[in-house]
C-alpha positions in Angstrom: -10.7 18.0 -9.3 -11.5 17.4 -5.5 -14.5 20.1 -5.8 -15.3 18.7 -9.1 -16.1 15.2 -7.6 -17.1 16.5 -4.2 -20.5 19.0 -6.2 -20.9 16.0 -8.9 -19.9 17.9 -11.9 -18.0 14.9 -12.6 -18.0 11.2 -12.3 -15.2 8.4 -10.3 -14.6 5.5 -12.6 -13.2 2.5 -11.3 -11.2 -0.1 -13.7 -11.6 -3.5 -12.6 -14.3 -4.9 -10.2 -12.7 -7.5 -8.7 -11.3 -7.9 -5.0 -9.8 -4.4 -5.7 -11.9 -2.8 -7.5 -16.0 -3.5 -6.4 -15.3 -2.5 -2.8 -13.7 0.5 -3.7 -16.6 1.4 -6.4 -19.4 0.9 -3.9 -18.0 3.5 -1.4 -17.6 6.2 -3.4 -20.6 5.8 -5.0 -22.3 6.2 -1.3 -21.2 10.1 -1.9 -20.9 10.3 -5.3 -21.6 9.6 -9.1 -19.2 6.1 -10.3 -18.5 4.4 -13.3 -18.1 0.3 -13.1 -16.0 -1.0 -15.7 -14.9 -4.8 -15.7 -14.0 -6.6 -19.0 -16.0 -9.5 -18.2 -19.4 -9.2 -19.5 -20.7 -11.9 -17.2 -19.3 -10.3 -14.2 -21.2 -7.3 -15.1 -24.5 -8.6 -15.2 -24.1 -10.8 -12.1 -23.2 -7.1 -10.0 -26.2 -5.2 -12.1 -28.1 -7.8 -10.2 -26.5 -7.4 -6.7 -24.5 -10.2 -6.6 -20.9 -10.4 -6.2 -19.0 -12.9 -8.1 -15.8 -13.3 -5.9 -18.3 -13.3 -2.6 -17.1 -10.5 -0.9 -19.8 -8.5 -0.8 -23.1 -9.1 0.0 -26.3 -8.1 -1.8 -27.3 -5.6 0.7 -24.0 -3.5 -0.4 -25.1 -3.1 -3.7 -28.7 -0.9 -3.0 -29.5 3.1 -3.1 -25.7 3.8 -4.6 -25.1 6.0 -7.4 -23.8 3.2 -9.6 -23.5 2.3 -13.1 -21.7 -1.1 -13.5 -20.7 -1.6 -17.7 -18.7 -3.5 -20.0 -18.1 -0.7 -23.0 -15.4 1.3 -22.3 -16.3 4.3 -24.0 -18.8 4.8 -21.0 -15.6 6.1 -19.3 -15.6 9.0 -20.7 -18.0 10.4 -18.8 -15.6 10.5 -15.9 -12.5 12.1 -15.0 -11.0 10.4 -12.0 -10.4 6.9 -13.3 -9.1 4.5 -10.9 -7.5 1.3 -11.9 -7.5 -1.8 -9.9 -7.1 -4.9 -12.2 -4.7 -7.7 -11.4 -0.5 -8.1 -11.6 -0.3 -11.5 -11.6 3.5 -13.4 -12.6 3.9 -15.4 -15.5 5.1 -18.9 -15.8 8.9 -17.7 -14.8 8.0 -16.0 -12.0 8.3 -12.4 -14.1 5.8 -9.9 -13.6 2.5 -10.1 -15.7 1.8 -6.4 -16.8 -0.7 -7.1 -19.6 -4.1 -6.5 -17.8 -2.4 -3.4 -16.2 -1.0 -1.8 -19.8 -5.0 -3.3 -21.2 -6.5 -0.8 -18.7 -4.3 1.8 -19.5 -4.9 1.3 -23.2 -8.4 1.4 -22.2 -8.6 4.8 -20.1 -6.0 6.4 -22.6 -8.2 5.8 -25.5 -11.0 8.1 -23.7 -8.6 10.2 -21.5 -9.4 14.5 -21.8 -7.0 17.1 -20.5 -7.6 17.7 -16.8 -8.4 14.3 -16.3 -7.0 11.8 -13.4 -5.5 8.3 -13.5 -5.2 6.9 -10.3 -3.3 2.8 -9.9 -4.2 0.8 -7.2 -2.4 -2.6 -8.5 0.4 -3.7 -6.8 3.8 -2.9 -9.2 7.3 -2.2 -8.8 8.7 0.8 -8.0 8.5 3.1 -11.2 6.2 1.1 -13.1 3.4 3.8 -12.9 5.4 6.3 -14.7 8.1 4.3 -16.7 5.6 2.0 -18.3 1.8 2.9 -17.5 2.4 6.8 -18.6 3.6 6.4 -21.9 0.9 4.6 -22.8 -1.9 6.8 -22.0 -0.2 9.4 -24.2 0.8 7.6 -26.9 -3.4 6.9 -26.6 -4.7 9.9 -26.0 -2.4 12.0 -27.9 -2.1 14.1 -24.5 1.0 15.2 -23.1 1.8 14.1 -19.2 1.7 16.0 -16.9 0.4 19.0 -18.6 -2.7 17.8 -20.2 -3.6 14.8 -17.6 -2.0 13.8 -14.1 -1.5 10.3 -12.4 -1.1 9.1 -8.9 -0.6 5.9 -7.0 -2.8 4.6 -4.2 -1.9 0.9 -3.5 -4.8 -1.5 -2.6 -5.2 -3.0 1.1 -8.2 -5.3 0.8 -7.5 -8.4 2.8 -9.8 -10.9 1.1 -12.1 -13.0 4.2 -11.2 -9.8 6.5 -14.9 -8.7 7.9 -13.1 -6.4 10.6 -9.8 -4.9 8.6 -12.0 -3.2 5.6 -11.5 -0.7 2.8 -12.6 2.5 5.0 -11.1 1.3 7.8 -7.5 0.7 7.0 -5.4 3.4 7.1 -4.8 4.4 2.8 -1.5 5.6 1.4 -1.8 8.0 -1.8 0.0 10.4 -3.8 0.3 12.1 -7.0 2.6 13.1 -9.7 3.3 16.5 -8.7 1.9 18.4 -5.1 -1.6 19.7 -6.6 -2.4 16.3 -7.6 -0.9 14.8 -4.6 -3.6 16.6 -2.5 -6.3 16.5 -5.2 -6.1 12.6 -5.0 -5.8 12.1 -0.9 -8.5 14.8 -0.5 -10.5 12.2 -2.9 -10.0 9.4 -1.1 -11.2 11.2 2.3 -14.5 11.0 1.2 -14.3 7.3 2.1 -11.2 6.3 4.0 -12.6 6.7 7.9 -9.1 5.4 9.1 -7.5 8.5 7.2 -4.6 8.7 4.4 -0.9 9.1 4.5 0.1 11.4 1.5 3.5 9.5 0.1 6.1 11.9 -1.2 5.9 10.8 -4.1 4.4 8.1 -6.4 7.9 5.7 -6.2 7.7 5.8 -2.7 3.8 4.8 -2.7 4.6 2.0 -4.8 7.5 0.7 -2.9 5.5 1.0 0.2 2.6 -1.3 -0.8 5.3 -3.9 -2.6 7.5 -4.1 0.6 4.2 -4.8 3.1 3.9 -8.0 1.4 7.1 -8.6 0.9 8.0 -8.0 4.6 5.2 -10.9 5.3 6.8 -13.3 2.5 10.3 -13.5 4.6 8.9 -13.8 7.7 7.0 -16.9 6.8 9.5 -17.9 5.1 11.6 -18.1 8.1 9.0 -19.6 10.2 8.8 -22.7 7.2 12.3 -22.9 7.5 12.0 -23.3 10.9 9.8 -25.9 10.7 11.5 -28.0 8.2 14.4 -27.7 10.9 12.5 -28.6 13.9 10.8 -31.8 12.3 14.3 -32.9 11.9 14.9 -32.0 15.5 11.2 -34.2 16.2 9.8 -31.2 18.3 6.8 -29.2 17.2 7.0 -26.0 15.8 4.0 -24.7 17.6 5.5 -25.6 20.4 8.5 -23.7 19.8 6.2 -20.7 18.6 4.2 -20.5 21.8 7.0 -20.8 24.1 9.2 -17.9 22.5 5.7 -15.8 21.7 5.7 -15.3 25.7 9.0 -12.8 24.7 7.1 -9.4 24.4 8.6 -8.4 21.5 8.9 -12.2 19.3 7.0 -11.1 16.0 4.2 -13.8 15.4 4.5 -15.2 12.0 3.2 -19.2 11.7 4.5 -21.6 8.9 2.3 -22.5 6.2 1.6 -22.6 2.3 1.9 -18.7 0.9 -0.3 -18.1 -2.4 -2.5 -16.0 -3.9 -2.5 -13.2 -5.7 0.0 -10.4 -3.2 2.1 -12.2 -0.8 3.1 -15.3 -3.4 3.6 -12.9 -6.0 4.6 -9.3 -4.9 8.1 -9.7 -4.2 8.9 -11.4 -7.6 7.9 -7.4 -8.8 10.6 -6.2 -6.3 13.2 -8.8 -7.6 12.7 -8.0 -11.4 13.0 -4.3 -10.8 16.4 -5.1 -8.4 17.7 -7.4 -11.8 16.9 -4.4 -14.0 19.2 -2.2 -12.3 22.1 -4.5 -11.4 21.3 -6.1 -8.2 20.5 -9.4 -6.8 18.3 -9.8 -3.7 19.4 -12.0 -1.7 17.3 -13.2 1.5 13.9 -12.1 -0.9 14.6 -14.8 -3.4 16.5 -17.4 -0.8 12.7 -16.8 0.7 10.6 -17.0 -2.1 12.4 -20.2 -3.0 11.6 -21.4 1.0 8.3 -20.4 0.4 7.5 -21.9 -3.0 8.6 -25.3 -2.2 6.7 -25.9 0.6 3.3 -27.8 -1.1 6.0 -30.2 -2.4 7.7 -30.2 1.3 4.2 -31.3 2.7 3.4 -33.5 0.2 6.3 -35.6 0.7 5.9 -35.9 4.5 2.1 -37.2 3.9 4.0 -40.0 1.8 6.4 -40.7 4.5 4.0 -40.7 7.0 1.7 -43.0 4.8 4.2 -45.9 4.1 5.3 -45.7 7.9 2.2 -47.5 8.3 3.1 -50.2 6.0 0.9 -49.7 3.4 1.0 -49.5 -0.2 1.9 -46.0 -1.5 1.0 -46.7 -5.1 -2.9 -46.1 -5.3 -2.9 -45.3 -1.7 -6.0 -42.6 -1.1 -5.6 -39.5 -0.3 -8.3 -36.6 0.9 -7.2 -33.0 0.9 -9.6 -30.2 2.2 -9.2 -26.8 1.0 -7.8 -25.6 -2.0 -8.5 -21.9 -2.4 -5.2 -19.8 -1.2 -6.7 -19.0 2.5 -9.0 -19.8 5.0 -12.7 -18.7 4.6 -12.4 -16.9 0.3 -13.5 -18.5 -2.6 -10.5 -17.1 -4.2 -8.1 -20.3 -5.5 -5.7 -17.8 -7.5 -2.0 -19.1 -7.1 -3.1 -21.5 -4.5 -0.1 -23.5 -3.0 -2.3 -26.0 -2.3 -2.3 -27.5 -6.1 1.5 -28.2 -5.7 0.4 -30.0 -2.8 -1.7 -32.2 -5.3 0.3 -32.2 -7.8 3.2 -34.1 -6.0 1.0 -36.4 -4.6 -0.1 -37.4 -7.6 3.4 -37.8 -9.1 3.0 -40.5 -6.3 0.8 -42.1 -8.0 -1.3 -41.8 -5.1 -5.0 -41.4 -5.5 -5.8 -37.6 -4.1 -9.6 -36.8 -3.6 -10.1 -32.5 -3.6 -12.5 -30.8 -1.1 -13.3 -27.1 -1.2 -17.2 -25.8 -0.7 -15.8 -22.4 -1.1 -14.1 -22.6 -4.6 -15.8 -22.7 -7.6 -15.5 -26.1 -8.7 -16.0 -24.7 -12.6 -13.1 -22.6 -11.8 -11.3 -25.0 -10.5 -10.9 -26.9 -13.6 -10.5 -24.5 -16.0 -7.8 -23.4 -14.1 -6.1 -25.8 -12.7 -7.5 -29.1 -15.1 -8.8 -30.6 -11.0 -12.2 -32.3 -10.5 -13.5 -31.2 -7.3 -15.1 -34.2 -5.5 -18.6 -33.4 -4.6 -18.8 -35.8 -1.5 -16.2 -37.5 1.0 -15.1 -41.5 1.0 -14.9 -43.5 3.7 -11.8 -45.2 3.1 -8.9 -42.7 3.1 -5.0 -43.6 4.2 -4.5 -39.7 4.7 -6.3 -36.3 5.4 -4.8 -33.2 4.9 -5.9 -30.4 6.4 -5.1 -27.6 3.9 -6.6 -24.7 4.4 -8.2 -24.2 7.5 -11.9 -22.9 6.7 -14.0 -22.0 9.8 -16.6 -25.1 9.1 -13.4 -27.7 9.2 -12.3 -26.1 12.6 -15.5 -27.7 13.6 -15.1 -31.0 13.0 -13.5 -33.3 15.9 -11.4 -36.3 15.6 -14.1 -39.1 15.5 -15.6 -37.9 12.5 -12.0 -37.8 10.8 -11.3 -41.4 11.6 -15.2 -42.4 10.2 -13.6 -41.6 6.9 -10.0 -42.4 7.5 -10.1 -45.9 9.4 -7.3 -47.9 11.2 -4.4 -45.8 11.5 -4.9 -43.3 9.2 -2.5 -39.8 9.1 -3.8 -36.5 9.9 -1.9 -33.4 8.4 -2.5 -30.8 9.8 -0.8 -27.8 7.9 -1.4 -25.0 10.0 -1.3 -26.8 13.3 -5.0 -25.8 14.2 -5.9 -28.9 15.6 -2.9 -29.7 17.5 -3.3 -31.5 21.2 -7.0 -33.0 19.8 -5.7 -35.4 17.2 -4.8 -38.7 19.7 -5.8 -41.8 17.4 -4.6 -40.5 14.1 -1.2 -40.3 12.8 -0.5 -36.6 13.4 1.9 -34.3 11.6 2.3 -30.5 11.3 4.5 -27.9 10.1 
């Protein structure tokens, strides 16, 4: 397969263009022929023109590439490495969301030939690829695994706003369902992976590798918001705190904040359905997920307190929050925190004004039924700082308290303007 794809006697497909999946098209089709598929027809036609819809990528990454971007699947057939990189979101109950994955795999099965690869990039539990993506591609394809076709699993590392940690520079773990697909499928992804790969011994192991990075991440911060609800009790700053024991050489830096989006807000609810399937309840990943998920509402409530510490009028008091995509510097509002935020200051009856130049305000309704405002009042109670987007970093105090007069409060979720907030009512995690 390797030699196939090296000569171009065959062509790369890649299954979903999004985060994932449009990076990962682009460079291989630097050094050879790829396949573009993305359900969204829209999509399509905004990347045939060089234009990346989730803003990634710019326009001068999309010329002199051997690339053919479509929206028919049977064009897949033309290719026999297909990797798939479409979302695993949760559902409503926090239970993993495997319906784009098992599309895709209906998908690829339906134009699958023997010798052909499937590789996964999506983030899943452990066994996933093989308990429930396998037996779909045969009962498609009519082929028998892993005679006719084989599978491997290469998790995804894209760190959405990163312009220095990229695709070929971060180190890429692979591996395959037996050892001559194993080293088919890393030699593959050496064509574009600078920073090397790790060959995983086994596909299980690859999986569980990706699901406990983010999960690792999830715990930590979880710890650090604990923290921080603790310390405001205490009336010291958590920063503070932070700096002083970071001085230790060896004090792992993790910061409070709001955890969404679409890995570390979501990953480890994978790893605790697959620990209830077999019997076992995790303990400190679901106390932390709980930590985690309740901070928007944490926050929210500390505005209000600040707020009618001033003596004014919660009901109808106004609020303006900046930011509401899931981090700083991406147009990407997928499981943002940050509505939760909203939504209990609303519940406050408080009036809440939303600022975000990087989200899409279309998007922004239709997901989340929230007007974006398209300019800023001059008469807020409270600001909250949000998310903290390189052009808010810029702003100084003076032009906070233009729109936020008398003694307005200033929350500052991630503590990046701490020590130049005097006037203002300040609060932090």
């Amino acid at each position: 397969m390797y030699e196939k794809i090296k000569n171009k006697k065959t062509k790369i497909s890649v299954i979903g263009l999004g985060y994932v999946g449009l990076p990962i098209a682009i460079e291989f089709s630097k050094h050879v022929p790829v396949i573009g598929f993305d359900i969204k027809e829209e999509r399509i036609e905004l990347m045939k023109k060089g234009i990346d819809p989730s803003k990634e990528v710019d326009s001068s990454a999309f010329q002199n590439l051997d690339l053919e971007f479509t929206a028919y699947p049977e064009r897949l057939k033309d290719a026999a490495f297909h990797i798939i990189a479409v979302p695993t979101p949760i559902d409503e109950h926090n239970l993993p969301d495997l319906s784009p994955l098992l599309g895709a795999c209906h998908s690829v099965g339906k134009i699958l030939k023997k010798g052909d690869y499937v590789v996964f990039e999506s983030t899943v539990y452990p066994g996933c690829t093989e308990e429930d993506c396998v037996p779909v591609l045969e009962q498609e394809s009519g082929l028998k695994f892993p005679v006719d076709f084989k599978v491997g699993f290469s998790p995804e590392r894209i760190n959405p706003g990163d312009k220095v940690n990229t695709l070929t520079t971060i180190k890429k773990i692979t591996s395959g369902c037996d050892a001559e697909s194993a080293e088919n499928i890393a030699k593959v992804y050496e064509l574009i992976i600078k920073a090397g790969v790790h060959r995983a011994s086994c596909i299980k192991v690859a999986e569980a590798a990706k699901i406990i990075e983010n999960t690792q991440r999830d715990v930590n911060i979880a710890l650090m918001n604990e923290l921080s609800i603790l310390f405001n009790k205490l009336g010291i700053n958590t920063y503070d705190v932070l700096e002083a024991a970071g001085t230790k050489w060896n004090f792992l830096k993790f910061f409070p904040g709001l955890v969404g989006g679409h890995c570390i807000g979501v990953d480890p609810y994978y790893l605790v359905h697959k620990a209830k399937e077999i019997g076992y309840h995790t303990q400190i990943i679901t106390a932390g997920r709980f930590v985690n998920d309740s901070m928007g509402g944490y926050v929210a409530k500390q505005t209000v307190k600040k707020i009618a510490a001033q003596d004014k009028n919660i009901r109808n008091a106004k609020v303006l929050v900046m930011g509401i995509t899931f981090k700083e510097n991406v147009s990407d509002i997928r499981n943002s925190k940050v509505v939760d935020l909203i939504r209990e200051l609303e519940s406050y009856k408080l009036l809440v004004d939303v600022i975000d130049y990087h989200a899409d305000a279309k998007e922004v309704e239709h997901e989340y039924n929230l007007k974006l405002a398209t300019k800023v009042d001059n008469d807020y109670d409270a600001i909250v700082v949000a998310v903290n987007h390189s052009d808010y970093q810029k702003l100084d105090e003076n032009y906070f308290k233009s729109i936020c007069p008398g003694r307005g409060v200033f929350i500052d979720v991630k503590g990046i303007f701490k020590g130049k907030i005097n006037d203002l009512v300040y609060w932090s995690l």
